[in-house]
C-alpha positions in Angstrom: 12.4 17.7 -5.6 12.7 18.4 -2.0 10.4 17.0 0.5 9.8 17.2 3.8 7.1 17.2 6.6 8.6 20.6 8.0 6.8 23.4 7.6 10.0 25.0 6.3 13.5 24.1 5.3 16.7 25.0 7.6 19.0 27.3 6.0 16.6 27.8 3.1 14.1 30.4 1.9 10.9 30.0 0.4 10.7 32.9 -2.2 7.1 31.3 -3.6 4.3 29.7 -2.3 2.3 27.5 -4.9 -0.1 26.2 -2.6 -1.7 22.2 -1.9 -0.8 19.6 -3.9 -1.8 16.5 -3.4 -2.1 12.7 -4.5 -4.3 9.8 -3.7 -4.6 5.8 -4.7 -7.3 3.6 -4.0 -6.6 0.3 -4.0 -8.0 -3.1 -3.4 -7.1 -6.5 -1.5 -5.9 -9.2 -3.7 -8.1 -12.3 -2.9 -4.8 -14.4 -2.5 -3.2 -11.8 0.1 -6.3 -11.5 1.5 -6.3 -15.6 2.1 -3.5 -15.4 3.9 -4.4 -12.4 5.9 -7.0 -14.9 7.4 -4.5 -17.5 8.2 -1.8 -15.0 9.4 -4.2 -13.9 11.9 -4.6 -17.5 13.5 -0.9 -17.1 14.5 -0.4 -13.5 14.5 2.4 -11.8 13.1 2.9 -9.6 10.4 0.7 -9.4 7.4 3.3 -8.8 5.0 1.0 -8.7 2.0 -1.2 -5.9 3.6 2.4 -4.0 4.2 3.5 -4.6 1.1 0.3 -3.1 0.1 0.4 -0.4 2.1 3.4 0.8 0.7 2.8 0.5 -2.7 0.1 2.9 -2.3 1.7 4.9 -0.2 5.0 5.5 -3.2 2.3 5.8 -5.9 0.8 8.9 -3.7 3.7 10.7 -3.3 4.3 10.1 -6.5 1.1 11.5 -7.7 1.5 14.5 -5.8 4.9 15.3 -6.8 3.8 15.6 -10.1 1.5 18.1 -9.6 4.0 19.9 -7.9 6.8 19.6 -10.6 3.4 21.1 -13.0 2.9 24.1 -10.4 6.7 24.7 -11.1 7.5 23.9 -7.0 11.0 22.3 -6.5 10.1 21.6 -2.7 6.7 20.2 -1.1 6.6 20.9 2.5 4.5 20.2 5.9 4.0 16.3 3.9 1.2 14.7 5.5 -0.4 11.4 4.9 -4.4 10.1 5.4 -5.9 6.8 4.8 -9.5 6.0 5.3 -11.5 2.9 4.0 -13.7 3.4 0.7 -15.5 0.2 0.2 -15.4 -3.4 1.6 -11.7 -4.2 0.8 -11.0 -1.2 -0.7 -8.9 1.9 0.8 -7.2 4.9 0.0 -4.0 6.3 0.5 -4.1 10.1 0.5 -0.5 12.6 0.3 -0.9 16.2 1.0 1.3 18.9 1.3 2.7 22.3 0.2 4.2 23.1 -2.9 6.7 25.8 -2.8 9.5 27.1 -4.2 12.6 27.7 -2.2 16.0 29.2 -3.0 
């Protein structure tokens, strides 16, 4: 499956447009990551933990919202965007969007 945040693809024609798709996680800190969070931010630096956090909720997502693609029968999702927003204390969500289409 094709994916891009173009609004089209160069050299390629979109012969059907399937409309949004889209795929969300929410997910919480882990009380450990969240420890060192705290002590990380005594010394500054990365917060590998959150990253690593951050990006597994960012793959499971895409993920999501490929597969309602793949269900609308698109073989390309285009114009990709991403949201985050906070839900509850220690909690936030990860939010893909985009276009499903079908291209030639």
């Amino acid at each position: 499956m094709l994916v891009s945040n173009l609004e089209y693809v160069p050299d390629r024609k979109i012969v059907k447009h399937l409309g949004l798709v889209l795929g969300s996680t929410v997910r919480a800190k882990h009380a450990g990551r969240d420890l060192m969070a705290g002590l990380k931010n005594l010394v500054g630096g990365e917060l590998k933990g959150y990253t690593e956090l951050l990006n597994e909720s960012r793959d499971q997502a895409i993920e999501r919202m490929l597969e309602q693609a793949r269900q609308a029968g698109a073989n390309a999702v285009l114009n990709v965007r991403f949201s985050t927003s906070s839900v509850a204390a220690g909690a936030s969500e990860v939010f893909a969007y985009g276009t499903a289409v079908v291209v030639e």
